[in-house]
N, C-alpha and C positions, 0 to 999 in steps of 0.2 A: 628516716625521712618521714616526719609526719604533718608535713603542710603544702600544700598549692599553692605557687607565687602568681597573682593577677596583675599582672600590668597594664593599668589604666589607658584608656583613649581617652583625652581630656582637649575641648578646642573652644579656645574663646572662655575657655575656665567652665564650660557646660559638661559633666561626665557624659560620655559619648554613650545613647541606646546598645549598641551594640556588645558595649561590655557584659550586658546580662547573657551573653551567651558564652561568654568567658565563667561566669558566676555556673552557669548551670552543667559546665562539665567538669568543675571543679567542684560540687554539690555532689555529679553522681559518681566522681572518683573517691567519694568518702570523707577526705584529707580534712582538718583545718585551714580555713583558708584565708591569706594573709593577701592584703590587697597594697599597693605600692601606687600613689596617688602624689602630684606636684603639688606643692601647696598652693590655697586660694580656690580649688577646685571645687563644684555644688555639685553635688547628685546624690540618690543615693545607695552610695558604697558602702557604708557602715553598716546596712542594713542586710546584709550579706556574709560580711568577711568577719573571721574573727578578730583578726585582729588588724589593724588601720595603720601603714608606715605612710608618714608625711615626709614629703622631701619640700624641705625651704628652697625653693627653686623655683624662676617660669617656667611654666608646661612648653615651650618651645626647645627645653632641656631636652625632655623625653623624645623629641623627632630626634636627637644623633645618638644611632646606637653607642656610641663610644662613650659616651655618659652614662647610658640606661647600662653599659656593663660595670660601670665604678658603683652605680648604685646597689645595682645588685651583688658585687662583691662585697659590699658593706653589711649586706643582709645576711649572706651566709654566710660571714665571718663572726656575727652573733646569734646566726639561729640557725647554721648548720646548713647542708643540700635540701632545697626543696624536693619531693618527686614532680613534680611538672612545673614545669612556669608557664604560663597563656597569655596569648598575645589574642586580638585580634586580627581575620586578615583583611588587612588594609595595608596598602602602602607600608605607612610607619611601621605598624603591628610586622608584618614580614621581613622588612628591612633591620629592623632592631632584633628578632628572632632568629632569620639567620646568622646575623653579625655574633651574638650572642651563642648560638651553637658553637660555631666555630670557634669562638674565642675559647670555650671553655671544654669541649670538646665531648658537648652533648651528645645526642644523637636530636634530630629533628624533625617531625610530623606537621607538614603545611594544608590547609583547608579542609580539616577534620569534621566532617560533617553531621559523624553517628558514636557511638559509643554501647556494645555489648559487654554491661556491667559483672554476668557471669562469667564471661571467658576473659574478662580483659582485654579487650580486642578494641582497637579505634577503628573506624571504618574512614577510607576516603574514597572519593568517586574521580571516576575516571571517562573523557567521552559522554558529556552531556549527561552521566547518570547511566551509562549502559552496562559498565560494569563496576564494584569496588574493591578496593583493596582492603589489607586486611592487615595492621600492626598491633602484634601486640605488647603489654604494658608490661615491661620487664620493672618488678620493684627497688632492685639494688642499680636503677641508672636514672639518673636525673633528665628527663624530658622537655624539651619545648614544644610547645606548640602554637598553631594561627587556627581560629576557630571559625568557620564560616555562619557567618550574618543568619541568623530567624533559626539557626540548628538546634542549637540549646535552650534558649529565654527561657521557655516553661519548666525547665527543671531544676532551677533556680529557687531557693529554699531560702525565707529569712529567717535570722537569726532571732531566739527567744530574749537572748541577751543585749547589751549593747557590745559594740568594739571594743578591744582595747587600743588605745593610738599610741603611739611613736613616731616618734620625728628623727629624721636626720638632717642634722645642722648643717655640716659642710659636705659637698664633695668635689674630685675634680674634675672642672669644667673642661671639655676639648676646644680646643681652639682652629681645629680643622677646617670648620664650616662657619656660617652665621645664620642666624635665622632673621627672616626680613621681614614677613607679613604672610597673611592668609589671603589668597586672591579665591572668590566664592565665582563657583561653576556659573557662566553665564545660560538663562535659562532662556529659551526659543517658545514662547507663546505661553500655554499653557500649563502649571506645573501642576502633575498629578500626583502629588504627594500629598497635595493639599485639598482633595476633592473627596467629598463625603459618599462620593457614590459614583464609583467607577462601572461602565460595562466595557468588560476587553475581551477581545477577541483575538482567536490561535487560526491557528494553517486551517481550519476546517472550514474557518469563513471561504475558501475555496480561492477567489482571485482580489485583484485589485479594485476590480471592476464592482465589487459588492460592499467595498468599505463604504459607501457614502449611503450604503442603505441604513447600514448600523449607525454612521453618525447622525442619521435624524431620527432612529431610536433612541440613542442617545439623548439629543437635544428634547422629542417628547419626554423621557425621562427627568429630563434637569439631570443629568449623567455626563461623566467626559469620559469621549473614546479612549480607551488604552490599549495596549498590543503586547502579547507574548514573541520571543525574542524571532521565530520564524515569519512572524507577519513585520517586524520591524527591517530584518536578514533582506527581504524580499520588498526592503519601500515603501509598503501597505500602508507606513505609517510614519515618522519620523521617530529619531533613535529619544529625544524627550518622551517619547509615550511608552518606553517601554517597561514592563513589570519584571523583576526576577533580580537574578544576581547578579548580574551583566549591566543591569538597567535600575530601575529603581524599583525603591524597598517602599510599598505604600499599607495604609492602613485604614482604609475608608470606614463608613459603618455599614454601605452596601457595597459587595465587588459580585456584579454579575460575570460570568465569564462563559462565554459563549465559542462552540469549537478548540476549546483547548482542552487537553489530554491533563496536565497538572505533572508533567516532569520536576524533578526537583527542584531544579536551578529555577523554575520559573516558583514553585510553592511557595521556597525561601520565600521571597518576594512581597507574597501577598497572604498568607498564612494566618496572620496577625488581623486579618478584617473580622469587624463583629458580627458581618453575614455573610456567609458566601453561597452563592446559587449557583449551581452548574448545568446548562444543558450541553447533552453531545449525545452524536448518534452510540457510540459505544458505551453500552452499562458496565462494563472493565476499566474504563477509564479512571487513572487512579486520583483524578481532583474527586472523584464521588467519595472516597473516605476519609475528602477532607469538608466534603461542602456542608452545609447545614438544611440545604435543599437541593435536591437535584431530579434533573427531567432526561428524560432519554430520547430523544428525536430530531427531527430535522430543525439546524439551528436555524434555517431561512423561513422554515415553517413559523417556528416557533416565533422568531423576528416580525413574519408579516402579521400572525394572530397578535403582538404584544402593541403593533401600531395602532391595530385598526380598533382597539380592545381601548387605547390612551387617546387616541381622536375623537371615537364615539363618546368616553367618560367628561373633553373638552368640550366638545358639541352641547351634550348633556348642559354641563355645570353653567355655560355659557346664555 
């Protein structure tokens, strides 16, 4: 068994970000890596995989597992057991992954977060990140996996070459289900996915009663308040503003982030920002060995010195 099977998230024919983190544990499993793509799809996959299977199908094919297993029986009926197939975990990705274990009588690894490449070991987290478990890679069994969102991207390796591609013509459609439409999440006010410059705040912000301090730092900022998933848990905030894995996946060019610790589930999330600054009272705090700056003190301190610092610079300019 010497390839990784990718199966693509593709919506609206856009290849879905999140696959690079399908690409990047399939990079540090070694394997060549063959990617499974519906045709019509733009992204880029090819820049990745070695080798590129087109399936002449719409991508509304790949939501019913019962297809995604005709497809892939197609696959290793010419090119043998893969060691892993990766899904992403999403919805689809999970639902096609287990259907697929079962059917074929994988074994399966859901929300694989880590990967210790010496021991062969996947890591999964358990309890918010408090403890993980510990699977590891047996090479004479073929594996699924669902890979969690912002884990991998960066270990993702492109190819020197181009792809080689392959198509598959026909396969059989189920007739089980139907697919209808994409109905897109309705958004409540502000969408912070799209905000160059986030300051969010964790449980350290203290009460409810302090958020409207932060969002007129904020607003002096040109910033939109965000919220790690304990000040959203608690109201502080509405569940739109929240960062992490639970909530949303953003990528500003500034994410200030004030009183939060940087738990995994929330990192995910926000990882991928081109700056991140952290203050918190605790120098242990493990967002400091992700920040690119970081301040150790009082975050209200630190809040009232950042207003009066942004008012006097208005006053000034004014």
């Amino acid at each position: 068994m010497s390839y990784t099977l990718v199966v693509a998230e593709v919506r609206r024919g856009v290849f879905e970000e999140r696959n690079m983190d399908s690409f990047g544990i399939s990079t540090l499993l070694g394997k060549d890596i063959y990617l499974v793509v519906p045709d019509g799809s733009s992204g880029p996959g090819e820049m990745f995989a070695s080798r590129v299977i087109t399936v002449r199908t719409g991508e509304e094919i790949f939501s019913n597992p019962l297809n995604i297993k005709g497809i892939v029986e197609q696959i290793m009926s010419e090119n043998g057991k893969p060691s892993c197939i990766v899904f992403t975990h999403s919805s689809s990705g999970m639902e096609c992954a287990a259907y697929l274990a079962g059917a074929f009588g994988f074994p399966l690894i859901t929300d694989i977060s880590g990967f210790d490449k010496e021991k062969n070991i996947f890591l999964k987290s358990y309890y918010s990140d408090k403890i993980f478990g510990e699977f590891e890679f047996r090479a004479d069994k073929t594996l699924v996996l669902t890979v969690r969102s912002g884990s991998f991207r960066k270990s993702a390796v492109v190819k020197g070459a181009a792809a080689a591609v392959d198509v598959i013509e026909n396969i059989a459609i189920s007739g089980d289900r139907t697919f209808i439409e994409y109905v897109e999440e309705e958004q409540a006010g502000i969408d912070i996915t799209k905000a160059d410059f986030l300051l969010s705040i964790g449980r350290g912000a203290g009460s409810k009663d302090e958020v409207p301090e932060y969002e007129e730092l904020a607003d002096l900022l040109n910033a939109v308040l965000s919220g790690s998933r304990p000040v959203i848990d608690k109201a502080w905030l509405p569940k739109s503003r929240q960062v992490g894995i639970s909530g949303k996946t953003v990528k500003p060019k500034v994410y200030l982030a004030m009183g939060i610790s940087g738990a995994f589930h929330h990192m995910a999330g926000m990882k991928d920002s081109e700056c991140i600054i952290a203050v918190n009272k605790d120098s242990n705090a493990p967002i400091f060995e992700s920040a690119h700056y970081g301040f150790v003190g009082d975050i209200h301190k630190v809040r009232d010195k950042l207003k009066a610092i942004v008012k006097e610079a208005t006053v000034h300019k004014g």
